[in-house]
PQR file of N, CA, C, O and H, with PARSE charges and radii, in Angstrom:
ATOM      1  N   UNK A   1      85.394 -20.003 -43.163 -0.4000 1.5000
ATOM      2  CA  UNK A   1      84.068 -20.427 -42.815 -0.0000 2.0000
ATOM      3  C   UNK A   1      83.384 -19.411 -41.915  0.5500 1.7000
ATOM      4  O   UNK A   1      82.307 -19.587 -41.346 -0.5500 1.4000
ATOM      5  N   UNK A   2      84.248 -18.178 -41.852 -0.4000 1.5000
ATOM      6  CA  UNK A   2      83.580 -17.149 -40.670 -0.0000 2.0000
ATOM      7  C   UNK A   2      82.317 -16.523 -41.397  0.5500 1.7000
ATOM      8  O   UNK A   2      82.287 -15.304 -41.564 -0.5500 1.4000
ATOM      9  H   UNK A   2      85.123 -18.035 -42.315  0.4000 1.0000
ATOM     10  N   UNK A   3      81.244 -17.345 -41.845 -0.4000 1.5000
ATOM     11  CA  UNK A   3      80.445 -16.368 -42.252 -0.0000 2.0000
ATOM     12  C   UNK A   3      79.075 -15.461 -41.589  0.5500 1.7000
ATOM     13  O   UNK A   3      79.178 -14.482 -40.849 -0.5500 1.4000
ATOM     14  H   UNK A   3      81.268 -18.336 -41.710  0.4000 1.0000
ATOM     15  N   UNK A   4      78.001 -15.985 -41.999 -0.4000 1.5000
ATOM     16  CA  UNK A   4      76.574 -15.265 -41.462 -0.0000 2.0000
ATOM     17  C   UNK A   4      76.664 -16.540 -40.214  0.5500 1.7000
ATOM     18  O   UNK A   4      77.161 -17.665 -40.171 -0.5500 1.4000
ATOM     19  H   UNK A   4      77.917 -16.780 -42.599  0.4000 1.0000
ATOM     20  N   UNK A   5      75.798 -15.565 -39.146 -0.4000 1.5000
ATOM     21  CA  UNK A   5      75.553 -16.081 -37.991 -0.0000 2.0000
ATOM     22  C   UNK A   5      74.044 -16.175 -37.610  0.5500 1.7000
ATOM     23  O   UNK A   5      73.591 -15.085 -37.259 -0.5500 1.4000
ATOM     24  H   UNK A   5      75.394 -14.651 -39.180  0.4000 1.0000
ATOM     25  N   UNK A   6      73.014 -17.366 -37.589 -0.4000 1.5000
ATOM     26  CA  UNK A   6      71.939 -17.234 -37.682 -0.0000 2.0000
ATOM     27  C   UNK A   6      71.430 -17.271 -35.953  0.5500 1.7000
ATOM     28  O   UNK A   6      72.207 -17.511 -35.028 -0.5500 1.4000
ATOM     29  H   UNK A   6      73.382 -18.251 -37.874  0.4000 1.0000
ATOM     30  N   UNK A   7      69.837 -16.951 -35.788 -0.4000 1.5000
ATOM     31  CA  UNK A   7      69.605 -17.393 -34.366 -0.0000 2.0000
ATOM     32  C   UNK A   7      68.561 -18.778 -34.196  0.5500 1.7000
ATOM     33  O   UNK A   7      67.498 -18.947 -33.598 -0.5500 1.4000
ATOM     34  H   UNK A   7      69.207 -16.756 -36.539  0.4000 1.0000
ATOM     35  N   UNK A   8      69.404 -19.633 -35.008 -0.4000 1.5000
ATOM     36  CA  UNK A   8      68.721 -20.553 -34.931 -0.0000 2.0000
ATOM     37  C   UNK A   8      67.742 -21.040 -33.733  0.5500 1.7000
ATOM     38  O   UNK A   8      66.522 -21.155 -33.614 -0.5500 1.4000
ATOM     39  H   UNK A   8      70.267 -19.497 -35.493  0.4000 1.0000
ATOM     40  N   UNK A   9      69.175 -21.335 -32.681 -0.4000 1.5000
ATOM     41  CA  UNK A   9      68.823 -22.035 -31.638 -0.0000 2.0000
ATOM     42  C   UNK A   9      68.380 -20.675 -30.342  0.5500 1.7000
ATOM     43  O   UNK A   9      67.658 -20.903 -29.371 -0.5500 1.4000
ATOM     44  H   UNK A   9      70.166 -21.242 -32.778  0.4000 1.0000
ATOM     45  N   UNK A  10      68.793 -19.786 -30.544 -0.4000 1.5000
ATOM     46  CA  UNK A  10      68.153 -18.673 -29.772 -0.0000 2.0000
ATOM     47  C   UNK A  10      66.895 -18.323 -29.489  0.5500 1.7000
ATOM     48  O   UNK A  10      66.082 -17.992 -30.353 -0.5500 1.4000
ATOM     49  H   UNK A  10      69.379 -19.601 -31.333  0.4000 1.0000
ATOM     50  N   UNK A  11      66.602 -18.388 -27.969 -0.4000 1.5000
ATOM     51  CA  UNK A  11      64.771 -17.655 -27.996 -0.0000 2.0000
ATOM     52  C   UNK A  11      65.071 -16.913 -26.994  0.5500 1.7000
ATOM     53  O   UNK A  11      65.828 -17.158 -26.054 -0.5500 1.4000
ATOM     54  H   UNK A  11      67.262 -18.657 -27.267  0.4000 1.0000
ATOM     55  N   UNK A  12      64.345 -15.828 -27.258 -0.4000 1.5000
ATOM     56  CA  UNK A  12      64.796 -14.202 -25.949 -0.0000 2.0000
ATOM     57  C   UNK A  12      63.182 -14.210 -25.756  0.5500 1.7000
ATOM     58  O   UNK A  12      62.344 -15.101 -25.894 -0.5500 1.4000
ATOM     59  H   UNK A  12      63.731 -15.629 -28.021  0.4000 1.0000
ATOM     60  N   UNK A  13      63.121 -13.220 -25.481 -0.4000 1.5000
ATOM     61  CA  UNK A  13      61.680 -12.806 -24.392 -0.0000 2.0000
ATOM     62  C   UNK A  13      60.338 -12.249 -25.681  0.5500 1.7000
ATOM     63  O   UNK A  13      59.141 -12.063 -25.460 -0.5500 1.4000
ATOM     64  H   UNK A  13      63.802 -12.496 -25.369  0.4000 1.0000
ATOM     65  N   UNK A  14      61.111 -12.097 -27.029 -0.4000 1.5000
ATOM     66  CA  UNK A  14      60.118 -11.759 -28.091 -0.0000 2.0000
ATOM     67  C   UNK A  14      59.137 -12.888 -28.502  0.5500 1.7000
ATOM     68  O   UNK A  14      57.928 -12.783 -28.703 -0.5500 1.4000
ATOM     69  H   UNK A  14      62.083 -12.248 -27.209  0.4000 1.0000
ATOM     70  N   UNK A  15      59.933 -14.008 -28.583 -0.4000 1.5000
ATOM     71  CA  UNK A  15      59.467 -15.543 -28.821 -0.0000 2.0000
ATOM     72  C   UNK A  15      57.922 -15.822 -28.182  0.5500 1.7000
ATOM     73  O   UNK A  15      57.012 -16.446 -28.727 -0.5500 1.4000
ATOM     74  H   UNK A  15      60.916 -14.093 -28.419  0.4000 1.0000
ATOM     75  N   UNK A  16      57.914 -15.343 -27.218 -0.4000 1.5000
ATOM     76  CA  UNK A  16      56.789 -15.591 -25.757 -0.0000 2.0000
ATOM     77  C   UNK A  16      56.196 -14.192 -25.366  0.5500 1.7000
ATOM     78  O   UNK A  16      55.798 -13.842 -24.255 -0.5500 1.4000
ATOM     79  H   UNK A  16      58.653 -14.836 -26.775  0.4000 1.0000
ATOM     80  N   UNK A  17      56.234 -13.367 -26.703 -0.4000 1.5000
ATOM     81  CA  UNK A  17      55.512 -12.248 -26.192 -0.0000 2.0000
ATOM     82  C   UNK A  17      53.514 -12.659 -26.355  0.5500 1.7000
ATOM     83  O   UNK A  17      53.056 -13.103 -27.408 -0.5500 1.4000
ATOM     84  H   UNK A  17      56.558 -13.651 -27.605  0.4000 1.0000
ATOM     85  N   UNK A  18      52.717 -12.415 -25.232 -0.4000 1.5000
ATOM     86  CA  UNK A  18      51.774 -12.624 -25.039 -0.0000 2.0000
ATOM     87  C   UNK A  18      50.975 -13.923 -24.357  0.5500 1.7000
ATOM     88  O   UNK A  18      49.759 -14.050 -24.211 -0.5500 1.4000
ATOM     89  H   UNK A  18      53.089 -12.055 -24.376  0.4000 1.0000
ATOM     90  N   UNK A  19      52.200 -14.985 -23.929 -0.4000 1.5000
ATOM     91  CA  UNK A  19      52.180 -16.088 -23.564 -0.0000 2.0000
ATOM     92  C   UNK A  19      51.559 -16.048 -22.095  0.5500 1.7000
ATOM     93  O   UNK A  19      50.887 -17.035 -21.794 -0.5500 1.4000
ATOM     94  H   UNK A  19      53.188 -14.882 -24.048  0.4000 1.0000
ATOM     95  N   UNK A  20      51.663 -15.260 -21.350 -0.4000 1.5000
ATOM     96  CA  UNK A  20      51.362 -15.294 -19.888 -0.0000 2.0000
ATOM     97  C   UNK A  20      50.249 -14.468 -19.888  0.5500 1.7000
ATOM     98  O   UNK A  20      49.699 -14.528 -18.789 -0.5500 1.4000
ATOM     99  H   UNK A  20      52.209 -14.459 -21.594  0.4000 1.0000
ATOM    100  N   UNK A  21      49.682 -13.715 -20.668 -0.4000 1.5000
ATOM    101  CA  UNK A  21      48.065 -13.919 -20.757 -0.0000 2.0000
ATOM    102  C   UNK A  21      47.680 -14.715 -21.411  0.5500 1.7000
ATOM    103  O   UNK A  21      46.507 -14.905 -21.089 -0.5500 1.4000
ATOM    104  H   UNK A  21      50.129 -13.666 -21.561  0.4000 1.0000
ATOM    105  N   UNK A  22      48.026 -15.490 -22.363 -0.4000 1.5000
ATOM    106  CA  UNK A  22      47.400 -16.865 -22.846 -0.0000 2.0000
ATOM    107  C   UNK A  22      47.320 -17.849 -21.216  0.5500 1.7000
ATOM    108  O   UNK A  22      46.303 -18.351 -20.737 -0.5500 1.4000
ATOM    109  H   UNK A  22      48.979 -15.336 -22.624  0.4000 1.0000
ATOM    110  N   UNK A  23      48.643 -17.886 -20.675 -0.4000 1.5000
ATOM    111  CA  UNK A  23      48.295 -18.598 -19.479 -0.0000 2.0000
ATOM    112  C   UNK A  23      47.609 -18.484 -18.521  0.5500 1.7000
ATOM    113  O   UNK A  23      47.384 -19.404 -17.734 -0.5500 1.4000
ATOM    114  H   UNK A  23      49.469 -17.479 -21.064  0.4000 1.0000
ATOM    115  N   UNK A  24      47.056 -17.059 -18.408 -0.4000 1.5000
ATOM    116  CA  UNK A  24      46.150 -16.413 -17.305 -0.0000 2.0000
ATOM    117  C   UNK A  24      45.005 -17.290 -17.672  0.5500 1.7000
ATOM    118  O   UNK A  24      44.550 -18.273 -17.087 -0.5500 1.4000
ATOM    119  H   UNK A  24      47.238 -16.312 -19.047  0.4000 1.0000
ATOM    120  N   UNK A  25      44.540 -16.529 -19.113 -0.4000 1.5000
ATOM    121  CA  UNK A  25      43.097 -16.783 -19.880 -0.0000 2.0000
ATOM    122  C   UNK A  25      42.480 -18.068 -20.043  0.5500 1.7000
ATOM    123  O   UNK A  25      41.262 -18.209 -20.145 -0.5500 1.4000
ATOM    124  H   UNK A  25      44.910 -15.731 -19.588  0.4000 1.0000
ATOM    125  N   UNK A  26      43.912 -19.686 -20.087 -0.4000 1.5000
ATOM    126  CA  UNK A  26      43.942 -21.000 -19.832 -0.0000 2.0000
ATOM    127  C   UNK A  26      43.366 -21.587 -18.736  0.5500 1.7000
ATOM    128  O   UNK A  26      42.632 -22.575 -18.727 -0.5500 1.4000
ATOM    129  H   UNK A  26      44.902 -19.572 -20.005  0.4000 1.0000
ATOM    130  N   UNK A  27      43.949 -20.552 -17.298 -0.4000 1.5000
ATOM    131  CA  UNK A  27      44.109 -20.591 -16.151 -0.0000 2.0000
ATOM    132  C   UNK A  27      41.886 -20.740 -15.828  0.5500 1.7000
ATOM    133  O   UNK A  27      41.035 -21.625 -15.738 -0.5500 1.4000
ATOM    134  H   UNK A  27      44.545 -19.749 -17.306  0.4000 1.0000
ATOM    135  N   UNK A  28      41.977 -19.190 -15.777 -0.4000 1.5000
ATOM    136  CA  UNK A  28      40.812 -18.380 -15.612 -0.0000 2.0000
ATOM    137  C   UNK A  28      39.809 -19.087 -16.545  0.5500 1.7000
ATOM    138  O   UNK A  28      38.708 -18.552 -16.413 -0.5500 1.4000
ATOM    139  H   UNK A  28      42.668 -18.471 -15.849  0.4000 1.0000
ATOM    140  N   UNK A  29      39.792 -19.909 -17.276 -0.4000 1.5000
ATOM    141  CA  UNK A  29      38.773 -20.337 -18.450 -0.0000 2.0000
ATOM    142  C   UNK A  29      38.339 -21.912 -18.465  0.5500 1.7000
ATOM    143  O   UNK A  29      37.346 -22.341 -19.052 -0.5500 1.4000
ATOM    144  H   UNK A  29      40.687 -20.343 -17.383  0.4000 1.0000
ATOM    145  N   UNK A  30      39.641 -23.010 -17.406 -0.4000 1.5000
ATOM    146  CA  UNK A  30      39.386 -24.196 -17.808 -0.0000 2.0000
ATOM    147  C   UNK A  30      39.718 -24.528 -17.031  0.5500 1.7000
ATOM    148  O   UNK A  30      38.913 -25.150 -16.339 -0.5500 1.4000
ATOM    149  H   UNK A  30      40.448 -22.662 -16.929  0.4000 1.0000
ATOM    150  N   UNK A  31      41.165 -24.386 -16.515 -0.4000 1.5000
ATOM    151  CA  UNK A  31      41.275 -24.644 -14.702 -0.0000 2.0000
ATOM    152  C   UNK A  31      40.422 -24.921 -13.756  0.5500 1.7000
ATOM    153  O   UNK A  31      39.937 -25.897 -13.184 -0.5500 1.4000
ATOM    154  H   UNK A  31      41.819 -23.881 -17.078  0.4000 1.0000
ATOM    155  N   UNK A  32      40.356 -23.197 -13.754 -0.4000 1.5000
ATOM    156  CA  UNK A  32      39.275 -22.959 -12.465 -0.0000 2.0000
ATOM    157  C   UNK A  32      37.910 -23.767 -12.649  0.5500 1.7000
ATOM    158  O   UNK A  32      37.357 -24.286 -11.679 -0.5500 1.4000
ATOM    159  H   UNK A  32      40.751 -22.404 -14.218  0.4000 1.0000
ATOM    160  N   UNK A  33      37.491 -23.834 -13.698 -0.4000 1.5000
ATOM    161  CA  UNK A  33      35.809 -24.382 -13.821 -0.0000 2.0000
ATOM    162  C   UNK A  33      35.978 -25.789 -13.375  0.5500 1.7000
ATOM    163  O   UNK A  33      35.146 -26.361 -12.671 -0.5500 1.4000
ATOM    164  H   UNK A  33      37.940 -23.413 -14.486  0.4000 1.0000
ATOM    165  N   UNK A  34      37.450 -26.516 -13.950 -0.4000 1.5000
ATOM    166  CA  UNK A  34      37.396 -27.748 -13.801 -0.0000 2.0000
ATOM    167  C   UNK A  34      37.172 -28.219 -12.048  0.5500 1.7000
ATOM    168  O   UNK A  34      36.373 -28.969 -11.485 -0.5500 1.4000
ATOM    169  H   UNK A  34      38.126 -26.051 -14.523  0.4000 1.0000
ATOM    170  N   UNK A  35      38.158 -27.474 -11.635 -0.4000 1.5000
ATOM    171  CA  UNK A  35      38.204 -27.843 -10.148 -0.0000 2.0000
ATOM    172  C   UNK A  35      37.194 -27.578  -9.509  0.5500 1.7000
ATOM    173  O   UNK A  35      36.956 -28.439  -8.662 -0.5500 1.4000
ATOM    174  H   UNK A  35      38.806 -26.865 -12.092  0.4000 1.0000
ATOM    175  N   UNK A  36      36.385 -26.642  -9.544 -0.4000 1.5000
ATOM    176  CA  UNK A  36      35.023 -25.892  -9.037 -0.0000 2.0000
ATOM    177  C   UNK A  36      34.409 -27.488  -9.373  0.5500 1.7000
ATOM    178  O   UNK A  36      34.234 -28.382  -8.545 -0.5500 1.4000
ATOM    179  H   UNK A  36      36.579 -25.942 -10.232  0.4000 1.0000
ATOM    180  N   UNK A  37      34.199 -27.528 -10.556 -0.4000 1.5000
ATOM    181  CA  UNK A  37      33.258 -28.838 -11.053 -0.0000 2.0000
ATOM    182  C   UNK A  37      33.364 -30.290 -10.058  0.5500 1.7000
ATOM    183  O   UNK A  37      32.476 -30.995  -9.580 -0.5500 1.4000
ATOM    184  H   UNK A  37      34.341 -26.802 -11.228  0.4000 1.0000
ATOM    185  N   UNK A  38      35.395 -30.405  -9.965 -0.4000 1.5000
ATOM    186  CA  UNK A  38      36.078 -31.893  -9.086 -0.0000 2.0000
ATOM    187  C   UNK A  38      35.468 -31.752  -8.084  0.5500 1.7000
ATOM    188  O   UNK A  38      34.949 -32.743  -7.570 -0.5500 1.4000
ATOM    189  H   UNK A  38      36.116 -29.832 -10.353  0.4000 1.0000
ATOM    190  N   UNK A  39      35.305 -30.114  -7.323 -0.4000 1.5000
ATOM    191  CA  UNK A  39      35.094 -30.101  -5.960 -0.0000 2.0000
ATOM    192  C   UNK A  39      33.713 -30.136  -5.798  0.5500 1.7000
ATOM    193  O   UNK A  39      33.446 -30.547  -4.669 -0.5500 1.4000
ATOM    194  H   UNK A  39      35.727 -29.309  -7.740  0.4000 1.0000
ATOM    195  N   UNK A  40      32.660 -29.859  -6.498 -0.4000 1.5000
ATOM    196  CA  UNK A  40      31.074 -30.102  -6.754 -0.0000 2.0000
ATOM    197  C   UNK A  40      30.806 -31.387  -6.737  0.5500 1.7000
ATOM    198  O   UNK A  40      30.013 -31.695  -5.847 -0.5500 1.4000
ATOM    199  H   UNK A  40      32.876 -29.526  -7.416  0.4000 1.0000
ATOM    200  N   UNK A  41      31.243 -32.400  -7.510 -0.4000 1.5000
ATOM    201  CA  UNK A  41      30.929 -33.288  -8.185 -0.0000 2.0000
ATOM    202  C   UNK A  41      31.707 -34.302  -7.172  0.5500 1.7000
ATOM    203  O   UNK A  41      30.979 -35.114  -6.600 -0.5500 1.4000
ATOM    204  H   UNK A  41      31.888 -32.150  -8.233  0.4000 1.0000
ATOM    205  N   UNK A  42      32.691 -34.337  -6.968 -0.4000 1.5000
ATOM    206  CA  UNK A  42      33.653 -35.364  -6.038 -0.0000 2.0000
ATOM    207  C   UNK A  42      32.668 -35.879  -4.629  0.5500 1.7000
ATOM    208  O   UNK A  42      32.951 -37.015  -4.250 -0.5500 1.4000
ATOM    209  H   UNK A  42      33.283 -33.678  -7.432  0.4000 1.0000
ATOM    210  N   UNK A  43      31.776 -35.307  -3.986 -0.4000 1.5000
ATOM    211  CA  UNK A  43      31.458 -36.150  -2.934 -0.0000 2.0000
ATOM    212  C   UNK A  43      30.379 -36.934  -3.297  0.5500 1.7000
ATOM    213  O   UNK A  43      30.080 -38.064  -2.910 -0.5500 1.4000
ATOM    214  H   UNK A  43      31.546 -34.384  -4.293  0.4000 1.0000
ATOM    215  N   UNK A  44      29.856 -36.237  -4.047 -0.4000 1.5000
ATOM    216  CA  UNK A  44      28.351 -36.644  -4.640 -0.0000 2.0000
ATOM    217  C   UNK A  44      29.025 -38.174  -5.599  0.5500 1.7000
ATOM    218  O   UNK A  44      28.389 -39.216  -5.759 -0.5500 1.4000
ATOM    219  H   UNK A  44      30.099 -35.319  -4.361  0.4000 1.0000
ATOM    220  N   UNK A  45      29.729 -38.037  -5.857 -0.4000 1.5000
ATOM    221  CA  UNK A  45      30.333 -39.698  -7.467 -0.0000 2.0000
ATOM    222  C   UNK A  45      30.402 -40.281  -5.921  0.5500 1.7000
ATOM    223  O   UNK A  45      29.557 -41.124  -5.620 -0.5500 1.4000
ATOM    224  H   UNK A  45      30.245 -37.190  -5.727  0.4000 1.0000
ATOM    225  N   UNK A  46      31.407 -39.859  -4.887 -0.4000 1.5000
ATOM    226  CA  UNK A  46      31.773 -40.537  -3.421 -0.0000 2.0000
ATOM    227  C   UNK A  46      30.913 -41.506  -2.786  0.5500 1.7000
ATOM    228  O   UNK A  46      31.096 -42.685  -2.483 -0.5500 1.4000
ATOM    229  H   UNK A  46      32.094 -39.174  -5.132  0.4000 1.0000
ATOM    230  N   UNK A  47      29.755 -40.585  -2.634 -0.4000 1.5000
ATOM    231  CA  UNK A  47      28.240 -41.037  -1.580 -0.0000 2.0000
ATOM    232  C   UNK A  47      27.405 -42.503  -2.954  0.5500 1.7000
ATOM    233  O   UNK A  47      26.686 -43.485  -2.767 -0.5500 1.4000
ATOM    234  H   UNK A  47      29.606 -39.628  -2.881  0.4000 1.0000
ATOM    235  N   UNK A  48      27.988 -41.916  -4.130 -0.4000 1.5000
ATOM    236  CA  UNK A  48      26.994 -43.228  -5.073 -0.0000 2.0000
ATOM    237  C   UNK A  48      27.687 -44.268  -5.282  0.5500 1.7000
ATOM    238  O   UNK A  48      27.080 -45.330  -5.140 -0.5500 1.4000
ATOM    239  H   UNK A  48      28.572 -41.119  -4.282  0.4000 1.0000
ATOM    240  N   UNK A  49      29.338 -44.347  -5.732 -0.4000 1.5000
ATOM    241  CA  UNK A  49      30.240 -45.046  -5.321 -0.0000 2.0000
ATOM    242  C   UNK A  49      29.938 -46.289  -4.075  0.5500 1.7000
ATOM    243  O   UNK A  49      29.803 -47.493  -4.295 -0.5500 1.4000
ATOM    244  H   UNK A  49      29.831 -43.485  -5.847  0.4000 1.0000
ATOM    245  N   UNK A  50      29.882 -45.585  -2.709 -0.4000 1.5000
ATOM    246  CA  UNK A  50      29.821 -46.142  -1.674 -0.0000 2.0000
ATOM    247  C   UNK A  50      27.969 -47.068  -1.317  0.5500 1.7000
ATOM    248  O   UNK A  50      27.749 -47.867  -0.407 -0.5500 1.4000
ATOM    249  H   UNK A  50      29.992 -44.607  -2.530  0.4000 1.0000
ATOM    250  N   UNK A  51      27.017 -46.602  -2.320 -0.4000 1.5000
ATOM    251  CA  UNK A  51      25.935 -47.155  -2.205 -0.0000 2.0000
ATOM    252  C   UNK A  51      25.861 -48.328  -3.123  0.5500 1.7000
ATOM    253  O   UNK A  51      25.540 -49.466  -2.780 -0.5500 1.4000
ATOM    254  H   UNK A  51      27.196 -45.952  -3.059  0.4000 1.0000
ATOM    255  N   UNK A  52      26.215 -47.910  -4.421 -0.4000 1.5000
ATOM    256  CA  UNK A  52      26.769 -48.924  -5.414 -0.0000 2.0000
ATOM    257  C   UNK A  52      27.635 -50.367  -4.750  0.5500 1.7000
ATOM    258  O   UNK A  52      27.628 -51.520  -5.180 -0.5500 1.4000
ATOM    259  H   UNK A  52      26.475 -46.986  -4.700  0.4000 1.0000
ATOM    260  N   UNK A  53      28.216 -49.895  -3.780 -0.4000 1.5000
ATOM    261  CA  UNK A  53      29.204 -51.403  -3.621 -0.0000 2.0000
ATOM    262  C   UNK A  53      28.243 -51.826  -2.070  0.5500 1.7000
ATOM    263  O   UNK A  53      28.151 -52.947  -1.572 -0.5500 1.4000
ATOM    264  H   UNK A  53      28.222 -48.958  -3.431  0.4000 1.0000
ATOM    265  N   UNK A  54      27.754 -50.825  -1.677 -0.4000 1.5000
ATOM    266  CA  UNK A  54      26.918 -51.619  -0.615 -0.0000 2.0000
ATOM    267  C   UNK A  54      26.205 -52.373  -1.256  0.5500 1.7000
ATOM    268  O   UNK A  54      26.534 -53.552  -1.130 -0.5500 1.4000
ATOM    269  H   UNK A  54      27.828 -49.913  -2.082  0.4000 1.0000
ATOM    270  N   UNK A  55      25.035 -52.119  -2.145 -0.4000 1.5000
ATOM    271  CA  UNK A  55      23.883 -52.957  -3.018 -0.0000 2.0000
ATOM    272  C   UNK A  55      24.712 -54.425  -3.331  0.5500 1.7000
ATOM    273  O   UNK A  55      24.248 -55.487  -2.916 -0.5500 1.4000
ATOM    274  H   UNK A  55      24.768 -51.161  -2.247  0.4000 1.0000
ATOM    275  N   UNK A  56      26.341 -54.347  -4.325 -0.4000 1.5000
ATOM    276  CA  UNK A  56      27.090 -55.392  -4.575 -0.0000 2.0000
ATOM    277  C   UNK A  56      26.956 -56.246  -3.349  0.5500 1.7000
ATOM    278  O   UNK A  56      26.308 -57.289  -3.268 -0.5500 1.4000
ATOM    279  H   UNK A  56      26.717 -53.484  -4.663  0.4000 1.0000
ATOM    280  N   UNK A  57      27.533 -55.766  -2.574 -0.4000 1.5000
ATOM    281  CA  UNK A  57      27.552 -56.771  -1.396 -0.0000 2.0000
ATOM    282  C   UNK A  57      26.485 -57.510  -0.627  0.5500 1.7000
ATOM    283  O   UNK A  57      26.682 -58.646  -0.197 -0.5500 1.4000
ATOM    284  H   UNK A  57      28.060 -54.919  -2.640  0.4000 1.0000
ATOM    285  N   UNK A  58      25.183 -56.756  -0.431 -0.4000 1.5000
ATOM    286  CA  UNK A  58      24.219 -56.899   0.216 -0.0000 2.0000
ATOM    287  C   UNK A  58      23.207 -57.594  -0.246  0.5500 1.7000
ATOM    288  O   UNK A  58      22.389 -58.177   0.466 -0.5500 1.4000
ATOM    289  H   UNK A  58      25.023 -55.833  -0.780  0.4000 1.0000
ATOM    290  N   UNK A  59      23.208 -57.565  -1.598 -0.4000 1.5000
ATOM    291  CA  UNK A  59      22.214 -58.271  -2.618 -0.0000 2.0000
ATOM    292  C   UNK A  59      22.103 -59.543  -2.116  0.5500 1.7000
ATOM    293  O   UNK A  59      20.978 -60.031  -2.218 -0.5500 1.4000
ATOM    294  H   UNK A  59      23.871 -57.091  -2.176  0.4000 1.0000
ATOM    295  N   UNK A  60      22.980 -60.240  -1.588 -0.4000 1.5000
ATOM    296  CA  UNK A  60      22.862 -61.873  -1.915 -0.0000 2.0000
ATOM    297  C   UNK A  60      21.923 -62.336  -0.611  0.5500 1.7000
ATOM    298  O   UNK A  60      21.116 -63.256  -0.480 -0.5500 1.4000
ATOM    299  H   UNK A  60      23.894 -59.843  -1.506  0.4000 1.0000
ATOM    300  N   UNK A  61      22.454 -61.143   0.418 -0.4000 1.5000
ATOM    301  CA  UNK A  61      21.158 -61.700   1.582 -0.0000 2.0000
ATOM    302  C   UNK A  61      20.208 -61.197   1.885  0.5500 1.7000
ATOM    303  O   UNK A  61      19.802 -61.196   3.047 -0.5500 1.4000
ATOM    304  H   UNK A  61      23.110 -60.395   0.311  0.4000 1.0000
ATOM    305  N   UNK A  62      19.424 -60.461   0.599 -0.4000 1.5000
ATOM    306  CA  UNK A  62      18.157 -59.925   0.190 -0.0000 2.0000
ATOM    307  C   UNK A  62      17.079 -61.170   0.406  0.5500 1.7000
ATOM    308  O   UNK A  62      15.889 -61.010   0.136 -0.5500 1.4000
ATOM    309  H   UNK A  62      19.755 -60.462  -0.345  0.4000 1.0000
TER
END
């Protein structure tokens, strides 16, 4: 049964050639904008959030 030896289950460093500029370009392209955006956008949803449940509450002794 000693025959051919395949690399089936083998992955070396050829497998993932170009992968870590795909991850840069992931990084640099959708990441970053997103968080820029969380950190833009996060106090401002915060401040309407917090007016929104004041109005809830306050309405009734209008």
């Amino acid at each position: 049964m000693g025959g051919r030896r395949t690399r089936r289950g083998s992955r070396n460093g050829r497998d993932r050639a170009g992968a870590a500029t795909l991850d840069y370009a992931l990084l640099m392209g959708v990441v970053l904008p997103m968080a820029a955006f969380c950190l833009w956008a996060g106090p401002r949803l915060m401040r309407q959030v917090y007016e929104m449940l004041l109005v809830c509450i306050s309405w009734p002794f209008l």
